[in-house]
PDBQT receptor file of N, H, CA, C and O in Angstrom, charges set to zero:
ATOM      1  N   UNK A   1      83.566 -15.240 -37.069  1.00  0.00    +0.000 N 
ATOM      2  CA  UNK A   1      84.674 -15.761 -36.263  1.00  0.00    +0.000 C 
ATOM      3  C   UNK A   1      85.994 -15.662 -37.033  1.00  0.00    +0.000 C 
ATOM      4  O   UNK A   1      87.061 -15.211 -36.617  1.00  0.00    +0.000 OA
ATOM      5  N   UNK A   2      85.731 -16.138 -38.155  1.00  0.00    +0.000 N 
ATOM      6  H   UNK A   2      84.864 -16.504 -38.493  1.00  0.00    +0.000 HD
ATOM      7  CA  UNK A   2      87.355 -15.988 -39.081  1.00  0.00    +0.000 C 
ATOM      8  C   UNK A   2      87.652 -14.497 -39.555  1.00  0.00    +0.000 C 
ATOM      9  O   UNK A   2      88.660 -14.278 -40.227  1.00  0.00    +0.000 OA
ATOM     10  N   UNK A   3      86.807 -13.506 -39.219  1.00  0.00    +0.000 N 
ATOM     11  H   UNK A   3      85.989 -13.684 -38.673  1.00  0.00    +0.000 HD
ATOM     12  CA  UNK A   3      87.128 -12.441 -39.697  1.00  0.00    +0.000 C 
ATOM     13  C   UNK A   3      87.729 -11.811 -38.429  1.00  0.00    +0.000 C 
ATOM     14  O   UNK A   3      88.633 -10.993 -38.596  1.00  0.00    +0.000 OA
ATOM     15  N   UNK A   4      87.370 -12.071 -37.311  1.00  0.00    +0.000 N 
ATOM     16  H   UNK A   4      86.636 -12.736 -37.175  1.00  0.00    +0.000 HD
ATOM     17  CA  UNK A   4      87.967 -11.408 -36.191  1.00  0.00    +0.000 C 
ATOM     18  C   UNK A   4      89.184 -12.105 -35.778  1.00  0.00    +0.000 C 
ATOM     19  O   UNK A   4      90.020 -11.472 -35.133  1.00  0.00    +0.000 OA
ATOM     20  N   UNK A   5      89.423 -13.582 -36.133  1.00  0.00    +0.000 N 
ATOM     21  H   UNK A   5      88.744 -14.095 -36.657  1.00  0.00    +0.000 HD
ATOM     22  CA  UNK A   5      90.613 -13.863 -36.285  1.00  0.00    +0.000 C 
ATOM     23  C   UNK A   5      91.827 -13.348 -36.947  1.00  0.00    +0.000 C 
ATOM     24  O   UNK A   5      92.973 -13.122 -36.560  1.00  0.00    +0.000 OA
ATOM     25  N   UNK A   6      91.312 -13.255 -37.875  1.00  0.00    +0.000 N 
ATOM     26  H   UNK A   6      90.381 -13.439 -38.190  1.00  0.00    +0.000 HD
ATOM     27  CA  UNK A   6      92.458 -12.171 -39.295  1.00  0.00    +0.000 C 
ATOM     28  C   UNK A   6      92.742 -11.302 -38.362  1.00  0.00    +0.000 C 
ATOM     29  O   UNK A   6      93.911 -11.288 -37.975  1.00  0.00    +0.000 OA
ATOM     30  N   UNK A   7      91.838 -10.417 -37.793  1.00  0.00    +0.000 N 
ATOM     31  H   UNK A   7      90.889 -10.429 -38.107  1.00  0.00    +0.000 HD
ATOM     32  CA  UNK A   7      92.149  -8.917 -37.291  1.00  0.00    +0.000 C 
ATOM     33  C   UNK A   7      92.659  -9.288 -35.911  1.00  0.00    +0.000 C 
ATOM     34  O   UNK A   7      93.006  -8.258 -35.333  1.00  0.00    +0.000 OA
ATOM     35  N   UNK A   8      92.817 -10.251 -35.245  1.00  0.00    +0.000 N 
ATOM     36  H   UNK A   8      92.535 -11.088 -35.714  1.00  0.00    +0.000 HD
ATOM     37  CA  UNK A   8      93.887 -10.124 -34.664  1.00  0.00    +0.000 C 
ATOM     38  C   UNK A   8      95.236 -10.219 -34.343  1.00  0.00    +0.000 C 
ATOM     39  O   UNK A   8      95.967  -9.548 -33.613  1.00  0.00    +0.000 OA
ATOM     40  N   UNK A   9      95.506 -11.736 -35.432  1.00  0.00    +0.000 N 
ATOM     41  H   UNK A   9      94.913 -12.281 -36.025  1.00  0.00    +0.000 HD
ATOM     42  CA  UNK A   9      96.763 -11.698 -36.032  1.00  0.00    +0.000 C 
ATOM     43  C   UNK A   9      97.134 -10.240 -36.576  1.00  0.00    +0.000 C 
ATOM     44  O   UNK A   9      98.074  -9.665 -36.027  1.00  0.00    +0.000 OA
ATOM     45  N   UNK A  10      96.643  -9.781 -37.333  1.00  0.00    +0.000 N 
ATOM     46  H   UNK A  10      95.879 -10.248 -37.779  1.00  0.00    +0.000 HD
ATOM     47  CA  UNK A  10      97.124  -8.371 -37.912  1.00  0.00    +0.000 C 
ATOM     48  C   UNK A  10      97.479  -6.875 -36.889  1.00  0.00    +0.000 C 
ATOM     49  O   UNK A  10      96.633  -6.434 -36.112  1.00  0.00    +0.000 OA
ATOM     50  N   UNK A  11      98.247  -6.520 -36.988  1.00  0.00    +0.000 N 
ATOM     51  H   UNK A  11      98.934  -6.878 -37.620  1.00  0.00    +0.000 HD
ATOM     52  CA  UNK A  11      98.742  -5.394 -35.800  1.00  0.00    +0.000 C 
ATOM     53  C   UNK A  11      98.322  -3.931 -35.864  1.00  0.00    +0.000 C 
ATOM     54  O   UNK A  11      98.973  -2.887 -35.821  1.00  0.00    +0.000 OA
ATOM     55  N   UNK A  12      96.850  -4.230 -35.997  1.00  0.00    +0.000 N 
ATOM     56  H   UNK A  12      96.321  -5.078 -36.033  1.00  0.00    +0.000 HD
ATOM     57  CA  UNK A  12      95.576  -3.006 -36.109  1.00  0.00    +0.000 C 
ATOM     58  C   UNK A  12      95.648  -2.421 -34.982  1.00  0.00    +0.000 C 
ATOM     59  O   UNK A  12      94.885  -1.461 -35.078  1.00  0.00    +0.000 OA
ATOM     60  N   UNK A  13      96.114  -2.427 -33.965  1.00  0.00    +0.000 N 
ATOM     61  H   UNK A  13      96.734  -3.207 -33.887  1.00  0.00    +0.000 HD
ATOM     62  CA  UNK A  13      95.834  -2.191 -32.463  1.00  0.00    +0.000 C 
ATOM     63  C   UNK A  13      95.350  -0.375 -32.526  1.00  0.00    +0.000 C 
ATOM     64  O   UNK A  13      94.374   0.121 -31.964  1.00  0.00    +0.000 OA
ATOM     65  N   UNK A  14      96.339   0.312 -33.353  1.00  0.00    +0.000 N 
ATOM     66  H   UNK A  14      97.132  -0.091 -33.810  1.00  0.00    +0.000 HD
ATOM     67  CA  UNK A  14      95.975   1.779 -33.398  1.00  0.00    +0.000 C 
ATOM     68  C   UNK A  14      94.964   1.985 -33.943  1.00  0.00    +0.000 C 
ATOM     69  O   UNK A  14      94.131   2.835 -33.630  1.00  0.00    +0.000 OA
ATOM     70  N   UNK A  15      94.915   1.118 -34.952  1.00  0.00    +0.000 N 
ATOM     71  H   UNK A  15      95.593   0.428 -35.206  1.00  0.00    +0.000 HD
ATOM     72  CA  UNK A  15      93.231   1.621 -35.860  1.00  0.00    +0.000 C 
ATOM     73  C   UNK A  15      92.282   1.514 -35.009  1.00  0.00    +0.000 C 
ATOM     74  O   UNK A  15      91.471   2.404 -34.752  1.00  0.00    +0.000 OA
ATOM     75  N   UNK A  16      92.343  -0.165 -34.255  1.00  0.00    +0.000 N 
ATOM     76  H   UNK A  16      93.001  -0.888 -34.463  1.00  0.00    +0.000 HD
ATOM     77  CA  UNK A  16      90.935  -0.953 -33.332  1.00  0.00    +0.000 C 
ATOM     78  C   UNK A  16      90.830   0.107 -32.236  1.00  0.00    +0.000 C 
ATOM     79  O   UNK A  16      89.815   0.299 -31.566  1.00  0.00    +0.000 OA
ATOM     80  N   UNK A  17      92.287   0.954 -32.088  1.00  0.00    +0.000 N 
ATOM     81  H   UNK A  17      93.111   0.798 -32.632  1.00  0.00    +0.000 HD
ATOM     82  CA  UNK A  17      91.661   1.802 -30.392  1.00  0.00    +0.000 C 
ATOM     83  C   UNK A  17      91.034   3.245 -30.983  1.00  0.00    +0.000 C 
ATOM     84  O   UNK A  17      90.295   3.839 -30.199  1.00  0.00    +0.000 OA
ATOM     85  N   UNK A  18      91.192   3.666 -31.882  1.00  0.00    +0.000 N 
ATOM     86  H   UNK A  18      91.793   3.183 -32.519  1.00  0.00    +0.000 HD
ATOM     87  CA  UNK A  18      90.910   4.486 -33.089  1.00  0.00    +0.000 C 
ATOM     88  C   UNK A  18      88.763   4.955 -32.640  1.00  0.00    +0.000 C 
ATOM     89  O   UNK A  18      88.074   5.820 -32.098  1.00  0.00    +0.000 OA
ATOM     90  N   UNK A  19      88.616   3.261 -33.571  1.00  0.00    +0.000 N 
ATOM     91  H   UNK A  19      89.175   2.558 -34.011  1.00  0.00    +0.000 HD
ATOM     92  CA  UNK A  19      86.957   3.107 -33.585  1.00  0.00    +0.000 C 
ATOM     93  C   UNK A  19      86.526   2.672 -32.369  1.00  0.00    +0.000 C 
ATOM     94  O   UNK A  19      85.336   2.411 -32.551  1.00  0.00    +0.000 OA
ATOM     95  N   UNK A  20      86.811   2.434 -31.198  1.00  0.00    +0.000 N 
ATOM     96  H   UNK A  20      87.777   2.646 -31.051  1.00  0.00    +0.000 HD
ATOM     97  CA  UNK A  20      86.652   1.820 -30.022  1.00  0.00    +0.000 C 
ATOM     98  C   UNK A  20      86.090   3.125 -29.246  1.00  0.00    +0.000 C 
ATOM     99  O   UNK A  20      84.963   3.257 -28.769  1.00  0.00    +0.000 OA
ATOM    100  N   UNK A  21      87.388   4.260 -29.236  1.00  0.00    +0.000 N 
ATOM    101  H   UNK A  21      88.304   4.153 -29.623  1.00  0.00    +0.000 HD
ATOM    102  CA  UNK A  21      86.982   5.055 -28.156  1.00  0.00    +0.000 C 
ATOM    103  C   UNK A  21      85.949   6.129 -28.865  1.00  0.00    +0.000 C 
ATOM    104  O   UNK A  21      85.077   6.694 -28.203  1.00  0.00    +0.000 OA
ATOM    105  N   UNK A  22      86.148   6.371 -30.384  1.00  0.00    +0.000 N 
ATOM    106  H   UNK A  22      86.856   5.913 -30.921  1.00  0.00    +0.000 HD
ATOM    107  CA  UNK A  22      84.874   6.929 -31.403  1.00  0.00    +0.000 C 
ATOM    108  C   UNK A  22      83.497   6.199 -31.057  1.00  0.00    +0.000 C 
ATOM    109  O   UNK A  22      82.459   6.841 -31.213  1.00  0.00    +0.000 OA
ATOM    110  N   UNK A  23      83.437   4.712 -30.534  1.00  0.00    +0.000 N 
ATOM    111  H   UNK A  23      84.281   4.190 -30.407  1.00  0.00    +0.000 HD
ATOM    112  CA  UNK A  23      82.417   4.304 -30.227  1.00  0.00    +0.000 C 
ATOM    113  C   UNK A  23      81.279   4.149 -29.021  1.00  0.00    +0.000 C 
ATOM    114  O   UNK A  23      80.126   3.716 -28.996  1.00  0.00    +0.000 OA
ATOM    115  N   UNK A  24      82.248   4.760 -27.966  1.00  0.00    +0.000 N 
ATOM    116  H   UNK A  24      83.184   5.111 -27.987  1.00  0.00    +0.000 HD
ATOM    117  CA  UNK A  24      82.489   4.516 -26.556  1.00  0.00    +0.000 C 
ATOM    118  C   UNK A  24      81.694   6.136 -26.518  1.00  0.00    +0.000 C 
ATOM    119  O   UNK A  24      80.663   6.368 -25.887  1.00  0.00    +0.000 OA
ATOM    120  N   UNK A  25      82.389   7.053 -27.279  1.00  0.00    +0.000 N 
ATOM    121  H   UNK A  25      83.226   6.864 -27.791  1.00  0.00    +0.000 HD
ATOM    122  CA  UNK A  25      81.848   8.760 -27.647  1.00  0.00    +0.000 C 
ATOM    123  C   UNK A  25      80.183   8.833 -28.306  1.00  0.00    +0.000 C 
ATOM    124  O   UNK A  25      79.234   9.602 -28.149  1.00  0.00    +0.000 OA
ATOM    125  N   UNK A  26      80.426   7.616 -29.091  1.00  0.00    +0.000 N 
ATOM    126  H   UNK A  26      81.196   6.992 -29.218  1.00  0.00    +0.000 HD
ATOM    127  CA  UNK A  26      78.970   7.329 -29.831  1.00  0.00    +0.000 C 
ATOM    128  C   UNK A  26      78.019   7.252 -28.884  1.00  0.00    +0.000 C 
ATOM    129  O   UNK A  26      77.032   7.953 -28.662  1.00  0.00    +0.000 OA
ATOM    130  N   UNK A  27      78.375   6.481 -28.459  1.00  0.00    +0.000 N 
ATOM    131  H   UNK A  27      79.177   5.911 -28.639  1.00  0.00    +0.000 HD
ATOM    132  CA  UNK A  27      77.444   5.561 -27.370  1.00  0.00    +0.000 C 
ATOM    133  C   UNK A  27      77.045   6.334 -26.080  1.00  0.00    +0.000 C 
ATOM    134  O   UNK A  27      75.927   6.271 -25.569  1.00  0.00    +0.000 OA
ATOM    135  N   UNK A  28      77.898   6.936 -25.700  1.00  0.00    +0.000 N 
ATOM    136  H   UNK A  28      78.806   6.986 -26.116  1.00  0.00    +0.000 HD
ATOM    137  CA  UNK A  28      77.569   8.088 -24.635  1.00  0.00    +0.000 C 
ATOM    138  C   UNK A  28      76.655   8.832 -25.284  1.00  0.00    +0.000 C 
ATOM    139  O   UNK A  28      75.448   8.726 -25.065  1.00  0.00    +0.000 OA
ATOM    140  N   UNK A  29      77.279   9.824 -26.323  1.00  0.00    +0.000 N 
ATOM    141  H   UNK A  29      78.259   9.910 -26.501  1.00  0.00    +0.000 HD
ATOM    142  CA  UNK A  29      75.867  10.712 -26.463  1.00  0.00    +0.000 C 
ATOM    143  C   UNK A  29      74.554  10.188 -27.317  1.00  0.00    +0.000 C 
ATOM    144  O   UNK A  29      73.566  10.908 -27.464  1.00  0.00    +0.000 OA
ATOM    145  N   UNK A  30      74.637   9.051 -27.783  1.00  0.00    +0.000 N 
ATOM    146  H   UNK A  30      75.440   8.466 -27.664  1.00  0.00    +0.000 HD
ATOM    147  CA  UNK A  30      73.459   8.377 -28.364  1.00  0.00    +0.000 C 
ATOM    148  C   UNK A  30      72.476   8.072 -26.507  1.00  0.00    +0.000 C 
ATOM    149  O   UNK A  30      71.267   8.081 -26.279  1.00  0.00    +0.000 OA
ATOM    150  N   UNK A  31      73.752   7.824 -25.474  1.00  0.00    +0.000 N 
ATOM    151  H   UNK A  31      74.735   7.817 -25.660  1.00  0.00    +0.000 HD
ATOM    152  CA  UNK A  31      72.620   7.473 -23.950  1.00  0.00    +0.000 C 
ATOM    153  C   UNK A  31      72.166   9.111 -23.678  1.00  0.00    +0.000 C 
ATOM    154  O   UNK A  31      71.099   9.372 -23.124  1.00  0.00    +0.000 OA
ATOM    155  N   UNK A  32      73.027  10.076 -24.098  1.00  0.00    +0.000 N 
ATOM    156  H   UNK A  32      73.894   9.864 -24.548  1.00  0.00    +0.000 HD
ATOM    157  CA  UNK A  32      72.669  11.488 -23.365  1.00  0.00    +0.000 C 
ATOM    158  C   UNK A  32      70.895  11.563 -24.113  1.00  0.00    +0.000 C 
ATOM    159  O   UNK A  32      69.758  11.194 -23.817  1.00  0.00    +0.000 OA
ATOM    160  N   UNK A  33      71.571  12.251 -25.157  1.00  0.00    +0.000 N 
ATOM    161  H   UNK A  33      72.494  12.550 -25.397  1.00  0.00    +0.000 HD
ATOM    162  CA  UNK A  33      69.831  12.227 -26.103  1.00  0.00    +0.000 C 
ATOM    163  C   UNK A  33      68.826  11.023 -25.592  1.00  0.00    +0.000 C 
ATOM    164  O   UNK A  33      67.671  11.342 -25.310  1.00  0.00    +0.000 OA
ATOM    165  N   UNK A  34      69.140   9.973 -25.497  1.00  0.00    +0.000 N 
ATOM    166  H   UNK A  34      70.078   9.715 -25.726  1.00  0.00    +0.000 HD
ATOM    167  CA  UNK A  34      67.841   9.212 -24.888  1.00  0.00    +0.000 C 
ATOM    168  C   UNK A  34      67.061   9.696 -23.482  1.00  0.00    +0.000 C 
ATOM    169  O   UNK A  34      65.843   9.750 -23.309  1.00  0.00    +0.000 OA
ATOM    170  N   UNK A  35      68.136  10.035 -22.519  1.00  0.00    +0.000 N 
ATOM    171  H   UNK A  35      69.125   9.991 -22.660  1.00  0.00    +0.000 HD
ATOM    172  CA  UNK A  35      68.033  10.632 -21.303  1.00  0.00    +0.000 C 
ATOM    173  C   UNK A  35      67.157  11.643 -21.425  1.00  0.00    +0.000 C 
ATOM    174  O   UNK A  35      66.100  11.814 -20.817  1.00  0.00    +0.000 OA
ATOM    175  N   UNK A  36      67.822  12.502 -22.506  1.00  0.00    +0.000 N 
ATOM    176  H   UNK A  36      68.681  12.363 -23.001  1.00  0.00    +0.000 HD
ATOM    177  CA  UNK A  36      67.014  13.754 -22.818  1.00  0.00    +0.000 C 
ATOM    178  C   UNK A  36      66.158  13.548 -22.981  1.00  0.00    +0.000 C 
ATOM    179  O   UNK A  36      65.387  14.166 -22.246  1.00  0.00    +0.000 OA
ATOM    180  N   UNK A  37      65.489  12.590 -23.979  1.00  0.00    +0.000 N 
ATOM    181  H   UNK A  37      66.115  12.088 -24.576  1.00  0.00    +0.000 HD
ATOM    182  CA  UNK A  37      63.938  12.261 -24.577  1.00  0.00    +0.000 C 
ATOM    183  C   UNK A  37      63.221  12.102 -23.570  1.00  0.00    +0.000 C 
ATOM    184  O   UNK A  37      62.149  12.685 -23.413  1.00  0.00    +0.000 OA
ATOM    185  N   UNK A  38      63.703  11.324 -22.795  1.00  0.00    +0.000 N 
ATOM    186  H   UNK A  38      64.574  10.850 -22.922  1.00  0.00    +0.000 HD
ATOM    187  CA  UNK A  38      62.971  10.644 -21.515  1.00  0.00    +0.000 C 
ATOM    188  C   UNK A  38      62.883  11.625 -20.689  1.00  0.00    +0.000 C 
ATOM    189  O   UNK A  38      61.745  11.797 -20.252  1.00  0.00    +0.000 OA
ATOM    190  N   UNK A  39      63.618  12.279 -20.343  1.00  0.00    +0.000 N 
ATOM    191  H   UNK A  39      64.543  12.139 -20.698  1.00  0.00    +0.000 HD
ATOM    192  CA  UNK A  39      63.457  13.448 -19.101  1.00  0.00    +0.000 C 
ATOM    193  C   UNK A  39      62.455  14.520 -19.700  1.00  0.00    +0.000 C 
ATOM    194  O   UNK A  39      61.692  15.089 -18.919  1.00  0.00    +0.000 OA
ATOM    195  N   UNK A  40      62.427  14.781 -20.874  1.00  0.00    +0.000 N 
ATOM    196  H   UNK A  40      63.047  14.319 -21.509  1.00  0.00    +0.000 HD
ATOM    197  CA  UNK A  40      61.498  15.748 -21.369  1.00  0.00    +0.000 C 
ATOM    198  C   UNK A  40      59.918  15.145 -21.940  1.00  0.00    +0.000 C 
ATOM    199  O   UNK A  40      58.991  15.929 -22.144  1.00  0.00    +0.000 OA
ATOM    200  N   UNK A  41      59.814  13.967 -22.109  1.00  0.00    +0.000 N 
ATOM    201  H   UNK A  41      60.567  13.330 -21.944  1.00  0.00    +0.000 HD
ATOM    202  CA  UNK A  41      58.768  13.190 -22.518  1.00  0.00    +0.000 C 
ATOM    203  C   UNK A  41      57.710  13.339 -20.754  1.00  0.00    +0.000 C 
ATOM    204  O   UNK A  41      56.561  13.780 -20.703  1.00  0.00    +0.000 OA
ATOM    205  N   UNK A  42      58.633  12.770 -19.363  1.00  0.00    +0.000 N 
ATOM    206  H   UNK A  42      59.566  12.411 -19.404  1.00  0.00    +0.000 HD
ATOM    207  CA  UNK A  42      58.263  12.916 -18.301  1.00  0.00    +0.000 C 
ATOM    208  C   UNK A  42      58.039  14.466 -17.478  1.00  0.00    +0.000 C 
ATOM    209  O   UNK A  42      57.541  14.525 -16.354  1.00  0.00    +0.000 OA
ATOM    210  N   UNK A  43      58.427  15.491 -18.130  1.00  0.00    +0.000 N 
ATOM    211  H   UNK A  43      58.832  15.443 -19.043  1.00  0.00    +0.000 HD
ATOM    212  CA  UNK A  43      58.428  16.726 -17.672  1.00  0.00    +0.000 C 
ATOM    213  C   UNK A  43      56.834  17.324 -18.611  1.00  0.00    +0.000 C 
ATOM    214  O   UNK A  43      56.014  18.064 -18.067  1.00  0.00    +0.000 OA
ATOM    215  N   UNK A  44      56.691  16.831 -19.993  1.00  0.00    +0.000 N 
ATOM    216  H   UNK A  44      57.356  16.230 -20.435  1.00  0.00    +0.000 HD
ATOM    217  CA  UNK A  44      55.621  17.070 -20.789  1.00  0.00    +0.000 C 
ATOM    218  C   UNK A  44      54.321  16.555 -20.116  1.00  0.00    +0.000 C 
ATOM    219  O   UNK A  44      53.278  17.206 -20.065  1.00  0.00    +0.000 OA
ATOM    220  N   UNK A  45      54.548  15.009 -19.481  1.00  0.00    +0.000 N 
ATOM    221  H   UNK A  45      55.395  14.480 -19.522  1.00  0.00    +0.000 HD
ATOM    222  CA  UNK A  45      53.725  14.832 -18.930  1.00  0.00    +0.000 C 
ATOM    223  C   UNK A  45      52.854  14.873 -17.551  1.00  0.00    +0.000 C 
ATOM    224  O   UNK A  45      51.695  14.580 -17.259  1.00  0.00    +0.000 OA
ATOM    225  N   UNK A  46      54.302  15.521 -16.652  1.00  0.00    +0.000 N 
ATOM    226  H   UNK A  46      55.244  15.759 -16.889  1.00  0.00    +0.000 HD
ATOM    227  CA  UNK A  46      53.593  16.053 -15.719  1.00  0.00    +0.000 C 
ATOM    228  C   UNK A  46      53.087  17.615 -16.022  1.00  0.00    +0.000 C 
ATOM    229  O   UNK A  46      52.312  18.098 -15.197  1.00  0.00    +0.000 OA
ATOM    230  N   UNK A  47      53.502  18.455 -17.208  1.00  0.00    +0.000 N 
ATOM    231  H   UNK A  47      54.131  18.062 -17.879  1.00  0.00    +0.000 HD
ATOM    232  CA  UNK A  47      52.735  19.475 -17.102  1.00  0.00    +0.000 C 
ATOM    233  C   UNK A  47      51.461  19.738 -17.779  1.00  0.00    +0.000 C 
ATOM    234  O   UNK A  47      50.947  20.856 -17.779  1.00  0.00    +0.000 OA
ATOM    235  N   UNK A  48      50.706  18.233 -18.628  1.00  0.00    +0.000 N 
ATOM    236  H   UNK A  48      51.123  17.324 -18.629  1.00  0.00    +0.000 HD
ATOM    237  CA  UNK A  48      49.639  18.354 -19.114  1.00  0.00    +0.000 C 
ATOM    238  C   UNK A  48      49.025  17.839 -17.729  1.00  0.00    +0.000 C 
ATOM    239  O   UNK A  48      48.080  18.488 -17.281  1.00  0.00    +0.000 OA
ATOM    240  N   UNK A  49      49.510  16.656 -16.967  1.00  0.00    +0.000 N 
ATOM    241  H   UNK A  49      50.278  16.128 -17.331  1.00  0.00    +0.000 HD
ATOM    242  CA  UNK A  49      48.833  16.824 -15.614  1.00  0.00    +0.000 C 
ATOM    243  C   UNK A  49      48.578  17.402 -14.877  1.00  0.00    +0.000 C 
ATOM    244  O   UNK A  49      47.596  17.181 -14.169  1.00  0.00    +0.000 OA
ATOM    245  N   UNK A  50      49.421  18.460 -14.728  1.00  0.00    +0.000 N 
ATOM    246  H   UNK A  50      50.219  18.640 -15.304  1.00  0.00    +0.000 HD
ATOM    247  CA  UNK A  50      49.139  20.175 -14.010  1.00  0.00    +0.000 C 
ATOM    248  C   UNK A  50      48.038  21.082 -14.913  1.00  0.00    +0.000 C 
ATOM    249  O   UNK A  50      47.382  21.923 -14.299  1.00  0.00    +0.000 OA
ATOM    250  N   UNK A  51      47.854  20.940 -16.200  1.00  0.00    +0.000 N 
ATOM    251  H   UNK A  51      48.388  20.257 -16.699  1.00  0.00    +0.000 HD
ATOM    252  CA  UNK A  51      47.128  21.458 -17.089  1.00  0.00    +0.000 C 
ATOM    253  C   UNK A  51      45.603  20.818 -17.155  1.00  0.00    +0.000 C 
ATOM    254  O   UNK A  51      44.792  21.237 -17.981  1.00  0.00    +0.000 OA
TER     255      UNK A  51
């Protein structure tokens, strides 16, 4: 709590939007690759079921 206090008194605003939208980028393709896993984990398993 007192550390996020400091940082907002302090006039970081460029840095904080900086790691925000780097995180926002993170976070998207950390969901793409999961998607991926999942869509290909479910495609593996319907073709050992066809197999």
């Amino acid at each position: 709590m007192s550390i996020d206090n400091t940082l907002k008194h302090r006039p970081y605003t460029l840095i904080q939007i900086k790691p925000s939208t780097a995180n926002i980028i993170y976070i998207v393709f950390l969901e793409v690759i999961h998607i991926n896993i999942i869509w290909r984990r479910a495609q593996f398993k319907e073709e050992s079921i066809q197999n």
